[in-house]
N, C-alpha and C positions, 0 to 999 in steps of 0.2 A: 417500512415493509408491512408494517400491519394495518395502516391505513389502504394500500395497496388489495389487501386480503380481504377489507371489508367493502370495499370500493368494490369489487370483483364479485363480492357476494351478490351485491345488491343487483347485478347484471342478470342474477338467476331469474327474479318475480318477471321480468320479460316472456322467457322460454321456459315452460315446462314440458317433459316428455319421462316416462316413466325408467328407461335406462341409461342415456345421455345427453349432455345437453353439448351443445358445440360453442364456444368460444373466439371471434375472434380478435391477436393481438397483434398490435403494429405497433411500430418502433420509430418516434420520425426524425428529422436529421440534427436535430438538440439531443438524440437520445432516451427520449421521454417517450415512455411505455403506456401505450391505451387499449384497452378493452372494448369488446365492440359486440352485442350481438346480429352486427348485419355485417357481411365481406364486403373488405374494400381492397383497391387493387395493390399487393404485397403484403396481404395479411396473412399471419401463419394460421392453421388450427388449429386450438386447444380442444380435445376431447375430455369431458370431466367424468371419469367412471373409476367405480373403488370393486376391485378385484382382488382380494388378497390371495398370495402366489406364497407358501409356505413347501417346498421341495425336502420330505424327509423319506426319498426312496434309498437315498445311500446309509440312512440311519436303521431303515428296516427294511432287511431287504433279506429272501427264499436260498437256502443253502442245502444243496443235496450232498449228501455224503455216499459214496456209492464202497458197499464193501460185500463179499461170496454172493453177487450176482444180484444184490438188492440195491437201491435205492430209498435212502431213507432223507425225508423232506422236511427242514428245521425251518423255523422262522429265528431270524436274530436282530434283535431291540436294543439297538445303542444309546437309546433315545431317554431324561432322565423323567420318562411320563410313560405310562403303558399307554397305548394302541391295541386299536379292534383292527385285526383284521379279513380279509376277506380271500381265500384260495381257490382259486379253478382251474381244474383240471378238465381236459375237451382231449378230444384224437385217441383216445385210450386204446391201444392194441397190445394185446398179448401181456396184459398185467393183473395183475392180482392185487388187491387190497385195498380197493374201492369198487362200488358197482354202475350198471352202467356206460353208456360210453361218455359220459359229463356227471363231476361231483365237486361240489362246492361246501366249503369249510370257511363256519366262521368262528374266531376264537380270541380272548385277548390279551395279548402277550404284557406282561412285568413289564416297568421299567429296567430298562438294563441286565434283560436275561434272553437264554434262546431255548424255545421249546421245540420238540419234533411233534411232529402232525400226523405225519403219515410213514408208514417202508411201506413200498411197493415191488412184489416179487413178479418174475416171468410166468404166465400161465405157463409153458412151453419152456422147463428150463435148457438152456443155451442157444437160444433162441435171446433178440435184441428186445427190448420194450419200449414201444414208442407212445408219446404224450407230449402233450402243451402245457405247460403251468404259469398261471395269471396269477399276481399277487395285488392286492389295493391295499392299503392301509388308512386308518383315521386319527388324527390324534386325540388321547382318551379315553377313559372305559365310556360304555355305553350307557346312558340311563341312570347313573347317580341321583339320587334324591338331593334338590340343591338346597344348601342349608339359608332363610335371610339371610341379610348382610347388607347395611346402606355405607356406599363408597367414599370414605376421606377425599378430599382432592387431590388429585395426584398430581400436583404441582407447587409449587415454592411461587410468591409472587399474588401479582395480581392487583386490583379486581381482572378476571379477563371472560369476556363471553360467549355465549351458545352460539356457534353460528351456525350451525345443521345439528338437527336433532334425530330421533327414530323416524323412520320411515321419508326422509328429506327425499326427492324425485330425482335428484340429480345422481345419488349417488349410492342413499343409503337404500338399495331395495332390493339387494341379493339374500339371502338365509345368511353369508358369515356376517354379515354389518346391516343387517334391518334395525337394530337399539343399538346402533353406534352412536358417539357424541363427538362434533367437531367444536375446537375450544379455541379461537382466534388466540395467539398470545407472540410474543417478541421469540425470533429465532435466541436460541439460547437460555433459555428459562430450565429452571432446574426439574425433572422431574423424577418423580419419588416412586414407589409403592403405595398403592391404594390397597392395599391388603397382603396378608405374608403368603409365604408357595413357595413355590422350588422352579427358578427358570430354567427354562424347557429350551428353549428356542431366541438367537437371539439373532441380528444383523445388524452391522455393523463398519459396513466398507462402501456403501450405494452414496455416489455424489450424483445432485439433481433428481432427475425424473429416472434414470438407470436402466436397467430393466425387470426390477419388480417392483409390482405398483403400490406394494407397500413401505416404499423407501425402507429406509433402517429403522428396527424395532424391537423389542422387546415384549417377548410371551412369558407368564407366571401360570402354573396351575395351581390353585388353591385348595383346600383340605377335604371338599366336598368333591372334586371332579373339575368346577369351572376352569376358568383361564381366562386372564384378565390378559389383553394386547395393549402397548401402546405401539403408536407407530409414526412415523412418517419423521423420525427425528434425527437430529444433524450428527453427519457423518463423523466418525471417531470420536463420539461422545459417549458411547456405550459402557458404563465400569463396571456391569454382570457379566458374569461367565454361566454357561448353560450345566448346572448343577448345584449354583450355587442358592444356598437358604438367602430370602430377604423377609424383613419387619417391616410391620406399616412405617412408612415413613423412608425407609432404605431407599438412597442414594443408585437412581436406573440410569438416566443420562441428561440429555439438555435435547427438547424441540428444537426441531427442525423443520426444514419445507422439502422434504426427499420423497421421491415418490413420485406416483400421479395424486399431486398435492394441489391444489388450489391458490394456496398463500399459506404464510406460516400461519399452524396450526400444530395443537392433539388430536390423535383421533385414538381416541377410547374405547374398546369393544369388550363386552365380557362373552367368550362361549362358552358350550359344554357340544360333549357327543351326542346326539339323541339314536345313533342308532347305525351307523358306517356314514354317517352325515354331523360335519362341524358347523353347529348356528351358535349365530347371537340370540339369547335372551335379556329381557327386558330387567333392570336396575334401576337406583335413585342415590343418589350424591347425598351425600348425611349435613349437607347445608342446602340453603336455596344459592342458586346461580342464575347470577341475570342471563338473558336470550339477548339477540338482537331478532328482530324480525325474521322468519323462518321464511327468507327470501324462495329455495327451492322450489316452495310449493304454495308460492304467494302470499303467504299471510302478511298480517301486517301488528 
């Protein structure tokens, strides 16, 4: 399998294109699976693009309490990380306690608490009050000062190597995964904490490619704001639970190929919030780690 993952890599220095590169795989009647970047007749499409898809609307989500004719607007943070969020209010008739007919509210809520925002009374009491309310959410306060920190390897094993690095064409070029690291290694490798935090977010049930393209994963936020992602790894191998404290070194789960994966691999990200927007910024591994050729974007 891992020769498989590196064999596949090498398909990249062919085609570069700055958001996908297309794949194709065919299967012939021995079974035996080949890679192609030209279509031949019953090839399927591999699309290679890294979208990470993180769903925390049921975790924070706008709660109105309605009591003696008012409307009062709470936010509630189930989530064991504070969130910036973001309110808007449009259509406003016959209301009191904003101005305007659009008001937008940013604020950011605790982990694991619920604040009110707003009561809104009738201009016109008994009289109905009508309004839109838009909620967005980010995971993280905004703007932390990030503290150093060069990253242990967050894995058991090895030697194993780079084989997409920051800014790779094929994959790494959105704001969440621009200093992503992909780390070819054997499905089933043990992996650990690269630094201590409180998981925040985990997955844990995605067989194959599923439907988010982060296969199963593992998020930590760490003492400064950051958050360190692992992802893309084998199903029901997950032994964090989303609150729980881990130590460098603490036991997350085993790689996997889940995902919109490429071949077994890590893929390593650190973020922070910079501001109702979650990116990657840029790290270094507290060892050197061999590369293989940064096929993505042809080097050699």
């Amino acid at each position: 399998m891992l020769e498989r993952s590196l064999i596949l890599c090498a398909l990249m220095l062919a085609t570069q294109t700055a958001a996908a590169i297309t794949i194709y795989k065919t299967t012939n009647a021995d079974g035996v699976v080949s890679f192609s970047d030209r279509a031949t007749p019953g090839a399927a499409v591999v699309v290679f693009r890294d979208r990470m898809v993180e769903r925390i609307e049921r975790q924070v989500h706008l709660e109105v309490r309605k009591a003696e004719g008012n409307d009062s607007l709470h936010v509630r943070n189930d989530l064991y990380a504070p969130v910036e969020i973001e309110l808007r209010l449009s259509g406003l008739k016959n209301v009191l306690g904003v101005e305007g007919s659009t008001k937008t509210l940013r604020r950011t809520i605790p982990a694991r608490s619920t604040e009110r925002l707003l009561v809104l009374s009738p201009r016109q009491p008994g009289q109905p009050m009508r309004y839109s309310a838009k909620l967005d959410s980010t995971l993280g306060a905004p703007n932390l000062a990030v503290n150093a920190y060069r990253y242990p390897l967050p894995w058991v094993g090895g030697p194993f190597r780079l084989t997409q690095g920051p800014g790779g064409k094929y994959s790494h070029t959105d704001p969440k995964g621009r200093y992503a690291m992909d780390i070819a290694m054997p499905e089933g490798t043990p992996i650990i904490a690269a630094r201590a935090g409180t998981v925040i977010k985990v997955e844990n049930d995605q067989s194959g490619r599923g439907s988010n393209p982060s296969g199963n994963f593992v998020r930590v936020l760490h003492e400064d704001g950051t958050m360190g992602v692992y992802l893309h790894l084998m199903r029901g191998s997950v032994v964090v639970s989303e609150g729980q404290r881990v130590s460098v070194g603490s036991s997350l789960a085993r790689s996997g190929n889940t995902g919109n994966s490429t071949g077994p691999h890590l893929h390593f990200v650190v973020q922070r919030n910079t501001g109702q927007a979650l990116v990657s910024i840029p790290y270094e591994f507290a060892q050197p780690l061999q590369s293989l050729p940064d096929f993505a974007v042809g080097g050699m």
